[in-house]
Backbone as a ProteinNet text record, in pm:
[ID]
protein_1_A
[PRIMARY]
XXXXXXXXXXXXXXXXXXXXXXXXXXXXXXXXXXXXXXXXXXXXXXXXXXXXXXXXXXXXXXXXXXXXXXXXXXXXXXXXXXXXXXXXXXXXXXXXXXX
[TERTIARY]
1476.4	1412.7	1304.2	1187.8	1101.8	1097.3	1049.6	1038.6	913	900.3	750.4	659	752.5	639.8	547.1	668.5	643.8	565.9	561.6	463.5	310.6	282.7	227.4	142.8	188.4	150.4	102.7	141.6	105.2	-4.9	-38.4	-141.5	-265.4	-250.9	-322	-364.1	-264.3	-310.8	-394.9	-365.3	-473.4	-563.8	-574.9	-740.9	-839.9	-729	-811.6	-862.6	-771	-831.1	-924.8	-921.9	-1048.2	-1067.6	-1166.3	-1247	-1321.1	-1345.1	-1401.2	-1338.9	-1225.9	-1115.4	-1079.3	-977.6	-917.1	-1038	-1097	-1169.1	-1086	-1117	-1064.6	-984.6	-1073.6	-1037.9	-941.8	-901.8	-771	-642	-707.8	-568.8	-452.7	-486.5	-343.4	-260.8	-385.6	-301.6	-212.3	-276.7	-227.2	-101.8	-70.6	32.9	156.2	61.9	247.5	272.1	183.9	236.1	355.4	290.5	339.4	503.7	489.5	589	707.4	680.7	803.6	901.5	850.8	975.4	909.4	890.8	882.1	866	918.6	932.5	793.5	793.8	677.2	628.4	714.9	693	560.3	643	597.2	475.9	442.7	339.7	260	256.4	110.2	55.6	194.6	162.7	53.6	83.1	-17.7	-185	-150.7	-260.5	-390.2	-308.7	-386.2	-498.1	-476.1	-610.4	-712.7	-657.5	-760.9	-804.7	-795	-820	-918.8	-934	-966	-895.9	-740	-722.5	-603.7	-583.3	-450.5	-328.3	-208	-121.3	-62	-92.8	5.5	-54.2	-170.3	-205.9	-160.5	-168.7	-101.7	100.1	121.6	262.7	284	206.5	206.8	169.3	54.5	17.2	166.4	208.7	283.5	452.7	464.6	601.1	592.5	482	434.9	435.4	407.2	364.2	467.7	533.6	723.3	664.9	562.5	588.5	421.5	369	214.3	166.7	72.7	-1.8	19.1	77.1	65.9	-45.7	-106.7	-211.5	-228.4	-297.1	-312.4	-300	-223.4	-182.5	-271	-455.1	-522.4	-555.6	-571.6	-594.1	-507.4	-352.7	-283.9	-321.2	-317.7	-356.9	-462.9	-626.6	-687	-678.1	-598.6	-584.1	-464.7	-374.7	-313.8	-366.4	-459.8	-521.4	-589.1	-677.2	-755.3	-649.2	-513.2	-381.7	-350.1	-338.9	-239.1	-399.1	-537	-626.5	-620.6	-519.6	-507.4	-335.8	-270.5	-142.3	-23.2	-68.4	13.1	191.4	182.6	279.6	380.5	289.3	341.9	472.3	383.7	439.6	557.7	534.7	651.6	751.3	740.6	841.8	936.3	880.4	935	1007.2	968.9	1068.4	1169.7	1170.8	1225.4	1362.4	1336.5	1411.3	1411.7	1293	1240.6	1210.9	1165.9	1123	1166.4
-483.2	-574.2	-653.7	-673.6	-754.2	-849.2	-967.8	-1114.1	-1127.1	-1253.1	-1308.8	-1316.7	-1319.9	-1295.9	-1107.7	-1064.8	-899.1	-890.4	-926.7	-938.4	-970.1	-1082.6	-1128.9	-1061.4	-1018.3	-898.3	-791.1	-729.7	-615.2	-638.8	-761	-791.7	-783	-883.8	-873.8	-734.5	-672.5	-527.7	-437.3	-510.6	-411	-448.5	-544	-647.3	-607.4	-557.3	-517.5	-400.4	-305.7	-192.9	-146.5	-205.5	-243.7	-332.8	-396.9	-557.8	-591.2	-488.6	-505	-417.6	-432.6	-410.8	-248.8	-208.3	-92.6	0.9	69.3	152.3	246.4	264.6	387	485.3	589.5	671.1	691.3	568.4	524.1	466.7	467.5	360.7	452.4	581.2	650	673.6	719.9	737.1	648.3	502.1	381.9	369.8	369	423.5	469.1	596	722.3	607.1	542.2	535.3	420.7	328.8	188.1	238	276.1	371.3	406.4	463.7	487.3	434	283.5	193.9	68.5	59.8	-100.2	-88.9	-214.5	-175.4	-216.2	-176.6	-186.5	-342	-417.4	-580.1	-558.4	-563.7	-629.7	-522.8	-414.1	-306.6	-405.2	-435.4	-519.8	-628.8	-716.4	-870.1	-822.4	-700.6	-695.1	-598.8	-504.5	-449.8	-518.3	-596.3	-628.5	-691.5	-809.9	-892.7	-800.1	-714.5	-597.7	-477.2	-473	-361.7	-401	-556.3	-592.4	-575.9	-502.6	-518.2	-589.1	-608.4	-731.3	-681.7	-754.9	-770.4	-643.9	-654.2	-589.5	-428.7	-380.6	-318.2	-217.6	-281.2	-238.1	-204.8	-299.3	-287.1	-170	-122.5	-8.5	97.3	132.4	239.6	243.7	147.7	137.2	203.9	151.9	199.9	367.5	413.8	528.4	634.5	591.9	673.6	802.8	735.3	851.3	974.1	989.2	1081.4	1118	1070.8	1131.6	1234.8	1298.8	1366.4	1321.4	1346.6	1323.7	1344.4	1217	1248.5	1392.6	1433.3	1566.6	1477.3	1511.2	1559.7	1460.2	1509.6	1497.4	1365.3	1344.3	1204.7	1074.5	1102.5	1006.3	997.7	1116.1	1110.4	1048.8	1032	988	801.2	756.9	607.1	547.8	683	618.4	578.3	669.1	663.7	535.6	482.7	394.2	258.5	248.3	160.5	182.4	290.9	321.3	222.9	246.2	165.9	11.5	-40.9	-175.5	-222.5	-115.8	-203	-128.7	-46.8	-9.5	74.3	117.7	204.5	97.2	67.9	-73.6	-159.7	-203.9	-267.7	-179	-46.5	15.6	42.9	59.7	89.6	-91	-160.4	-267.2	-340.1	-221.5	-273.7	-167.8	-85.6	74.5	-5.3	-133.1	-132	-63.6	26.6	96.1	15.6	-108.1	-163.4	-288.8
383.9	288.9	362.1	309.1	372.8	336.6	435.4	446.7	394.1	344.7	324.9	413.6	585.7	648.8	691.9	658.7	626	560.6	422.8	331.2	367.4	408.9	471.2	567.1	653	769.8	726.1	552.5	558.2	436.7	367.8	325.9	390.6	532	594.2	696.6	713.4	743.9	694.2	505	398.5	412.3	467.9	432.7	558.8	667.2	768.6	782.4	684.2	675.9	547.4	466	311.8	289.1	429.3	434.9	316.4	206.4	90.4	-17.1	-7.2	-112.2	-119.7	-206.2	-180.6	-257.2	-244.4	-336.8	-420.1	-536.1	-609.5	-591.3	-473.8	-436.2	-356.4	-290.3	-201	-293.3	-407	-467.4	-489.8	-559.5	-557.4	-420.6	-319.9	-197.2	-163.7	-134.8	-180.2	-222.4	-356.6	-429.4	-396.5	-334.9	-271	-178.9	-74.3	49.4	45.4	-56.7	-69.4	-160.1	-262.6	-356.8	-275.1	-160.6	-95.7	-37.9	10.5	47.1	-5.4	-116.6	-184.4	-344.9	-429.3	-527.5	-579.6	-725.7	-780.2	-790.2	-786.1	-791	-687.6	-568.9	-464.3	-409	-465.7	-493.5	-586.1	-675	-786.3	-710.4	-655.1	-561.9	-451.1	-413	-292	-318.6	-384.3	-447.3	-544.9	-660.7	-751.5	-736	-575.9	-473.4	-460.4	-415.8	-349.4	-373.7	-541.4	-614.5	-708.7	-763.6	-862.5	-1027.6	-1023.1	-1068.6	-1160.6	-1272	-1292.7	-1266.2	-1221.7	-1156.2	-1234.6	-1370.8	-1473.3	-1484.2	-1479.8	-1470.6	-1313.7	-1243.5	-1091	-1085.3	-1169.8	-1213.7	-1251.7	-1422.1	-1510.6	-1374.5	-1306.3	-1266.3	-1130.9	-1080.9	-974.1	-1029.4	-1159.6	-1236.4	-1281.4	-1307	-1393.9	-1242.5	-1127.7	-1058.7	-1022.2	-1052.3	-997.8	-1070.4	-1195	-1289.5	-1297.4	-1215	-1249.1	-1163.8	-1120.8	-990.5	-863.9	-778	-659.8	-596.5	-505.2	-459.9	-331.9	-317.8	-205.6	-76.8	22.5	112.2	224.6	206.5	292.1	255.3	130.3	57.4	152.9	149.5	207.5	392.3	431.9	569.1	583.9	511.5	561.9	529.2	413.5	414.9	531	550.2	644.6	797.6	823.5	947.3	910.1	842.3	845.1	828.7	760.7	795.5	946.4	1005.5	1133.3	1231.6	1209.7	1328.8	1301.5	1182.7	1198.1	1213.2	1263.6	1271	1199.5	1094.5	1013.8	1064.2	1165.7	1242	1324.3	1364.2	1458.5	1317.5	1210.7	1134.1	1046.4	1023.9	958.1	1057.3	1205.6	1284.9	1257.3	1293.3	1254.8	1143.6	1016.2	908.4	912.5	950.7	1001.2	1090.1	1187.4	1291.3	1413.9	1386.1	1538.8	1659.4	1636	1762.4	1799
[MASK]
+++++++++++++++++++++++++++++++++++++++++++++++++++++++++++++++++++++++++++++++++++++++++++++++++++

């Protein structure tokens, strides 16, 4: 379970890696990555800043996603790389209990 300061950390992780917000084309990737160990709550709380869009709207696409297109493959690899050059690995080994 993550802390607020978890939270926190991985806000600011997004921000370091889409200094001018999540673009489009990243948001589903987005999506899977976040989708897999957090619930949709706390998926809108952190997205919706940096997507431009409303909390509720991020909710709907965040709840719906179990059942839509999965993004391709290469899609997630390349947002994760641009997460993994600000921290991102570091920070999931750590909610993991890896480190």
């Amino acid at each position: 379970m993550q802390t607020q300061n978890d939270l926190d950390d991985l806000y600011n992780l997004l921000l370091c890696a889409f200094p001018q917000g999540i673009p489009e084309i990243d948001y589903r990737p987005m999506l899977a990555i976040l989708h897999a160990f957090m619930p949709v709550e706390l998926i809108a709380d952190l997205l919706a800043p940096l997507t431009g869009l409303t909390y509720e709207a991020v909710y709907e696409d965040a709840a719906r996603f179990a059942y839509g297109e999965f993004p391709a493959y290469e899609e997630i690899e390349e947002v994760l790389q641009r997460l993994d050059s600000c921290g991102y690995d570091d920070w999931f080994k750590r909610q993991a209990g890896q480190v």
